[in-house]
C-alpha positions as CSV (number, residue, x, y, z in Angstrom):
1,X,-129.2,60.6,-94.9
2,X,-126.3,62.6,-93.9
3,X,-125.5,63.8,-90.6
4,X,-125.8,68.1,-90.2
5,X,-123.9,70.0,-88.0
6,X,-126.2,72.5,-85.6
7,X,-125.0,76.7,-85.9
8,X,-123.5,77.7,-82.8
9,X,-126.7,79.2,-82.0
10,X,-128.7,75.9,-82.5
11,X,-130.6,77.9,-84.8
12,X,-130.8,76.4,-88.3
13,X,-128.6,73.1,-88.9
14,X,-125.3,73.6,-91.6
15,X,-124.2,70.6,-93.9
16,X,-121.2,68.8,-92.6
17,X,-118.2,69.4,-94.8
18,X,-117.6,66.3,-96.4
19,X,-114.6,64.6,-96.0
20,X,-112.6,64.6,-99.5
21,X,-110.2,62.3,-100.9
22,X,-106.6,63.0,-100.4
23,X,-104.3,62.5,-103.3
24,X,-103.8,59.1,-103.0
25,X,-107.4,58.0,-102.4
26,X,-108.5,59.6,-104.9
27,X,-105.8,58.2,-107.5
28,X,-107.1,55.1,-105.9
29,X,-110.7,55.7,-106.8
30,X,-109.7,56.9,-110.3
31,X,-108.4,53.1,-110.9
32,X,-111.0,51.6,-109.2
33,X,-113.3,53.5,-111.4
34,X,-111.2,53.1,-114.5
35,X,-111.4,48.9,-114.1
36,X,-115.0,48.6,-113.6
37,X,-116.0,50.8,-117.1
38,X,-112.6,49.6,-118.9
39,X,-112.8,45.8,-117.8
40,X,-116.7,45.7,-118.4
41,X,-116.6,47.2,-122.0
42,X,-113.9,44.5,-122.6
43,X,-115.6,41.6,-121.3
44,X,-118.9,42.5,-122.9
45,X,-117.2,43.3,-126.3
46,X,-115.6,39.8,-126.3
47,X,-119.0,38.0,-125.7
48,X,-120.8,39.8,-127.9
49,X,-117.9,39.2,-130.8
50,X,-117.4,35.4,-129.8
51,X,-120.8,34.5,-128.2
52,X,-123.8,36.9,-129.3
53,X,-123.8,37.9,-125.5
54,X,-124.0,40.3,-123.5
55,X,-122.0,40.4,-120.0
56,X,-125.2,40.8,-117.8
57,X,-126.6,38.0,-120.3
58,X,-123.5,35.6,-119.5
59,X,-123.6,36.5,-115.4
60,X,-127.3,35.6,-115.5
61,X,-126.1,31.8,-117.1
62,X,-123.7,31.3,-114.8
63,X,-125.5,31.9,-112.0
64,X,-128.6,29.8,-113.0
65,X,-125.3,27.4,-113.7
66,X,-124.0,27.5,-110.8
67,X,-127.1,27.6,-108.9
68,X,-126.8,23.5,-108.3
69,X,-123.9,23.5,-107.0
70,X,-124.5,26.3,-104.4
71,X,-127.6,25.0,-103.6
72,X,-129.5,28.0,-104.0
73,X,-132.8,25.7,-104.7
74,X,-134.4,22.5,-104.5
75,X,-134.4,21.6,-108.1
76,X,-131.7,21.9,-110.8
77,X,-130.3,25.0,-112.3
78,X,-132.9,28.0,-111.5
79,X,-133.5,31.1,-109.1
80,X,-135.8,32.9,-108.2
81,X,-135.6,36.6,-110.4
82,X,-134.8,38.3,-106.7
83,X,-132.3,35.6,-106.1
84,X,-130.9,36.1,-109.3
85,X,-131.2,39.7,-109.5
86,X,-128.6,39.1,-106.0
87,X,-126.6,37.1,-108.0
88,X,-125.9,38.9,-111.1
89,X,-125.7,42.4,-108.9
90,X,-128.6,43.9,-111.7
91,X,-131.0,46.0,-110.9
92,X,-134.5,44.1,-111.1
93,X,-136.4,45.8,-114.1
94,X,-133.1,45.2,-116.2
95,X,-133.1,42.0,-115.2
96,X,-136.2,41.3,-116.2
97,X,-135.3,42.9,-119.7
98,X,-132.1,40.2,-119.8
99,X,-134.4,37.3,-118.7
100,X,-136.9,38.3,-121.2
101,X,-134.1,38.7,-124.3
102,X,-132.6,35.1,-123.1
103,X,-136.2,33.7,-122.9
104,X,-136.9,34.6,-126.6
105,X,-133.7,33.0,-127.7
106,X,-134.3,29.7,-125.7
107,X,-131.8,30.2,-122.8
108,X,-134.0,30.4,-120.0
109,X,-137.8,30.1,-119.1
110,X,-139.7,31.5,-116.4
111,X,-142.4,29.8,-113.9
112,X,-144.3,31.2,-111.4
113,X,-143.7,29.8,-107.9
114,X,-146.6,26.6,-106.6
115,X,-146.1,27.9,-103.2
116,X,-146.0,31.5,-103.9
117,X,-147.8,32.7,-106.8
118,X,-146.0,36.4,-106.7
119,X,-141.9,34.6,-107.0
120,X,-140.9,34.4,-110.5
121,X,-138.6,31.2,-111.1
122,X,-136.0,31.2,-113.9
123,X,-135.0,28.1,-115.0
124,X,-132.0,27.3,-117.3
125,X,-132.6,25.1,-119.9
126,X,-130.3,22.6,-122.0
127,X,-129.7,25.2,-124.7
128,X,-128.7,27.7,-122.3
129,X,-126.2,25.6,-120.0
130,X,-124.8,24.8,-123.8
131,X,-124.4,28.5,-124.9
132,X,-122.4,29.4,-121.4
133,X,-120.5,26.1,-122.0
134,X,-119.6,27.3,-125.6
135,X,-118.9,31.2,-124.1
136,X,-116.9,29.9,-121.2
137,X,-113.4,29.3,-122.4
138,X,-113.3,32.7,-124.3
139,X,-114.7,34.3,-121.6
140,X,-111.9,33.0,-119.1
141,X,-109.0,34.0,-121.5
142,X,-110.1,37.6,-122.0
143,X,-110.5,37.6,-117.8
144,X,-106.9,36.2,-117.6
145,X,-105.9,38.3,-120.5
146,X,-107.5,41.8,-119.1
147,X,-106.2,40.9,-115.3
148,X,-104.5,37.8,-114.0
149,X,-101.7,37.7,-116.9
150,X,-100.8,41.4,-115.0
151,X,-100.6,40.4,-111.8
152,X,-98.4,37.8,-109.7
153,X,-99.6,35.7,-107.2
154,X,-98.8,38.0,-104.3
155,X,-101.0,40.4,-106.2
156,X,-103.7,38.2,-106.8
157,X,-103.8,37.4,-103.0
158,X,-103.6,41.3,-102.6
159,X,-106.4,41.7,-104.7
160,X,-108.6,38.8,-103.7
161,X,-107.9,40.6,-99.5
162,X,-109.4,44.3,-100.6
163,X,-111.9,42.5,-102.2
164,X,-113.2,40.8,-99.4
165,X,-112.3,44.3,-97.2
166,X,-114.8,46.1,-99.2
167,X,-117.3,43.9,-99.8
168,X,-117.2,42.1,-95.8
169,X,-116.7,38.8,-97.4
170,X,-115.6,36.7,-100.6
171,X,-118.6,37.3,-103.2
172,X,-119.2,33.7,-102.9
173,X,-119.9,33.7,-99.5
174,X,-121.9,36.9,-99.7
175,X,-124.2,35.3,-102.4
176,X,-124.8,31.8,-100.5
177,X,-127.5,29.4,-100.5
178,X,-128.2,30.4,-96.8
179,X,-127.8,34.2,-97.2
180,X,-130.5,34.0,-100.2
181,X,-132.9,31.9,-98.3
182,X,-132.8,33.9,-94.8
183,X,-133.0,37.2,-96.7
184,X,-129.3,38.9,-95.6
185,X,-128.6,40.0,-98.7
186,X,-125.4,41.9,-99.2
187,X,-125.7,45.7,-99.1
C-alpha cells in the first residue's frame, strides 16, 4: 500500500506525489515495454506457424524438460502445477487452461500427489519431450533472430547484468531446485 503524507495539521492524510519518470526513464520504460509485447507476439507467432504452439505452451515443456536436470523433483521430467506455474511466470488458473489444452493433445498428464493429495503433478510425457525437441531449433533461431543477431557480446553481457539487477539474480538461479522446495519464490 502506498505510503501518505499527514496535512500540516495532522488532520486528514494527502497522497504522496509520486515520483515520475524523467525523460530518460521513461524512454527506457517505453522499450522495455515495447520488447516484452513485440518479442512475445513474435515468438508465439513462430510456434504457432512452425509448431502448433503457443509460447506459454512451449515454456511449460521446457520447464517440465528441464526439470531433470535442475532437479526440481525426485522423478523424471514433472513439477508440481505451483512449481511450474514459478517456472513458466503464468498465473495459476491459465496455467491450468495450458496444462489442460497440452493434456488433451498428449503432451503432458497430471497426478495427484501420494503424499499430498491437494499438489497437482505434471508429468511430461515421450510425445511431449518430442514436440519441444521438434519446436526447439525454430524456436532458438527466431530468439537469435529477434535479439542476439542485434547485439554484440558486450551487449549481451550488458543485457544479461540488468537482467540479474532487476530481477536480484539470474532467472536460473531464481527458479532453482532449492528455492522451489523451501518455498522463496521470486517476487
Amino acid at each position: 500500500m502506498p505510503k501518505q503524507a499527514t496535512t500540516v495539521s495532522g488532520d486528514l492524510p494527502e497522497k504522496a506525489e509520486p515520483k515520475w519518470l524523467n525523460e530518460e526513464e521513461r524512454e527506457g520504460w517505453l522499450f522495455i515495454s515495447s520488447i516484452i509485447f513485440n518479442l512475445t507476439r513474435q515468438l508465439d507467432n513462430q510456434l504457432q506457424q512452425d509448431a502448433d504452439l503457443s509460447y506459454v505452451e512451449y515454456m511449460v515443456l521446457v520447464g517440465l524438460s528441464e526439470s531433470e536436470d535442475h532437479e526440481l523433483t525426485m522423478t523424471d521430467h514433472e513439477l508440481t502445477m505451483t512449481q511450474l506455474a514459478l517456472a513458466t511466470n503464468t498465473l495459476p488458473a491459465r496455467l491450468s487452461r495450458v496444462v489442460a489444452r497440452l493434456e488433451k493433445d498428449g503432451y503432458v498428464s497430471r497426478s495427484l500427489s501420494a503424499e499430498d493429495r491437494r499438489v497437482s503433478i505434471c508429468h511430461l510425457l515421450p510425445q511431449g519431450l518430442q514436440k519441444l525437441q521438434d519446436a526447439a531449433p525454430g524456436h532458438v533461431a527466431q530468439v537469435r533472430h529477434e535479439i542476439f543477431d542485434h547485439l554484440t557480446e558486450d551487449q549481451v553481457h550488458a543485457l544479461a547484468n540488468i537482467g540479474e539487477s532487476i530481477l536480484g539474480d539470474t532467472p536460473s538461479k531464481l527458479i532453482s531446485s532449492s528455492s522451489l522446495r523451501r518455498g522463496s519464490y521470486p517476487a
